[in-house]
N, C-alpha and C positions, 0 to 999 in steps of 0.2 A: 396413225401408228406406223404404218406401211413407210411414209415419207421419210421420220425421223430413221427409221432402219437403212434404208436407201443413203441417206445424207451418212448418215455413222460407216455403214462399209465405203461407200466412196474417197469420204474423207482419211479410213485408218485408224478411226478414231478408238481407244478402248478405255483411258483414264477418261476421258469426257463423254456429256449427253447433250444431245439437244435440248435445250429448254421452252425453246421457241420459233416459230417460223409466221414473219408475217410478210403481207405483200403491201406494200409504200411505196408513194409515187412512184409505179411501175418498174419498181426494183421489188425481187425477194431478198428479205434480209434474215438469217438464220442465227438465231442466238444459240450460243453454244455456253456450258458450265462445266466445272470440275465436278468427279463422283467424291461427296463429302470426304470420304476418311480413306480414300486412297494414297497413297504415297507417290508423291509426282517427280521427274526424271529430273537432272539439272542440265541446263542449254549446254553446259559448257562438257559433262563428262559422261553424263549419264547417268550419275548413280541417284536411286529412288530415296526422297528423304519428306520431310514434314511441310508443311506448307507454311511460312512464316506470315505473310501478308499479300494482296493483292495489289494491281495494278488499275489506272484508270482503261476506260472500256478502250480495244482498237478495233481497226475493221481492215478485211481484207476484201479483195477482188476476189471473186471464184471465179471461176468455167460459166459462161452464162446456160441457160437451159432456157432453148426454143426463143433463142434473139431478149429474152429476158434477163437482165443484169442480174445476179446475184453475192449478195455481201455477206462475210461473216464476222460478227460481231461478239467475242472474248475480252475479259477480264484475266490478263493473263496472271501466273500465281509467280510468287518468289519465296524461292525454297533455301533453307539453311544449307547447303550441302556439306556434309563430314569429311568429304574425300578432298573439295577444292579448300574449305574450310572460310568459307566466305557465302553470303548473302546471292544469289544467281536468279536468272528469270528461267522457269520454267523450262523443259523442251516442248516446243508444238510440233506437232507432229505436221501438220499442212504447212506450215510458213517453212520461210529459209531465212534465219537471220530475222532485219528486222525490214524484211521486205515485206512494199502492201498488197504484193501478190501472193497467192496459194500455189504452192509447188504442181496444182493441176492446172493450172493457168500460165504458167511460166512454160510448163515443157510442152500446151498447147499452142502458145504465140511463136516459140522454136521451133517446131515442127512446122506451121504453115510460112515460116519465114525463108525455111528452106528453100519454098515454090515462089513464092509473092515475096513484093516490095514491101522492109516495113510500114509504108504509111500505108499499102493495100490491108496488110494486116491488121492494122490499128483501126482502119475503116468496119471493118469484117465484126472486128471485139468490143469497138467504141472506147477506147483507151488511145491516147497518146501515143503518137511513133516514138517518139524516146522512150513509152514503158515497154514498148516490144521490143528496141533493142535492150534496153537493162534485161531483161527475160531471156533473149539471147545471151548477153554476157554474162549469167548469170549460168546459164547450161553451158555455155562453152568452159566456166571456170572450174564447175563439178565433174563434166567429161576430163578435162586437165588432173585435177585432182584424185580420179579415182582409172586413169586408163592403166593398162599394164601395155607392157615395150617387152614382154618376154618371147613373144612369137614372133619379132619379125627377123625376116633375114636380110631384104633387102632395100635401099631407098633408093628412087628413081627421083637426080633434080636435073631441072633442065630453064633454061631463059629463051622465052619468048618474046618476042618485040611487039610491043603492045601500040607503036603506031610509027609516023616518020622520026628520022632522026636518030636517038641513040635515047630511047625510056625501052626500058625494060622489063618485062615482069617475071618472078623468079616461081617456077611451078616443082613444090615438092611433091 
């Protein structure tokens, strides 16, 4: 009981439950389900409506816990929504899109990418150096999309000469 609690606030989760948590070839894989007769958000606007049909099962990468891989495993839903007025997949609350990482996973491979080389990172997570950059590009696109430019006053650019010759590097 304790576990599913833990998994449910880490995740954000409030329209879904855990339904299951097993350990397989030394992965935890956490099944997750919709709460029957709640009203689920649409990806694309948000507004809560009826659930029309499901989706085949996908799975995501989570955060490992204690060098343990852990997957989550949904049947995501497709809701009618009245606002877009079209057929839409669900909003998940973990996922970004239709990426096979969890948004706690994405802003963990970012954050140590800051320090380490992606493939030191990718070493660290056991995933792919191309999925730590996607994770990076993927937080640099939402840092992009959501920064505000209303407090600054001023920009410092300058070129430095990054070896012999005439290369350049321009430092905003």
């Amino acid at each position: 009981m304790l576990s599913k609690s833990i998994i449910r606030e880490t995740l954000g989760i409030k329209d879904h439950a855990v339904k299951n948590t097993i350990w397989h070839n030394d992965n935890i894989e956490i099944y997750l389900d919709r709460h029957r007769q709640r009203l689920l958000p649409c990806g694309i606007c948000g507004t809560r409506s009826r659930v029309r049909d499901r989706l085949k099962a996908r799975r995501w990468t989570h955060v490992p816990l204690w060098g343990i891989p852990v997957t989550l495993v949904y049947e995501p839903a497709r809701v009618q929504c009245p606002k877009c007025g079209k057929i839409k997949v669900e909003q998940i609350p973990w996922a970004q899109g239709k990426s096979p990482l969890t948004q706690g996973l994405i802003w963990l491979l970012s954050a140590w990418s800051k320090w380490l080389p992606c493939k030191t990172v990718a070493g660290l997570f056991g995933v792919h150096w191309n999925t730590v950059a996607g994770a990076v590009r993927q937080a640099v696109s939402y840092g992009l999309r959501y920064r505000r430019l209303g407090t600054i006053l001023y920009i410092g650019i300058d070129e430095l000469s990054r070896r012999r010759g005439h290369v350049y590097v321009t430092n905003v």
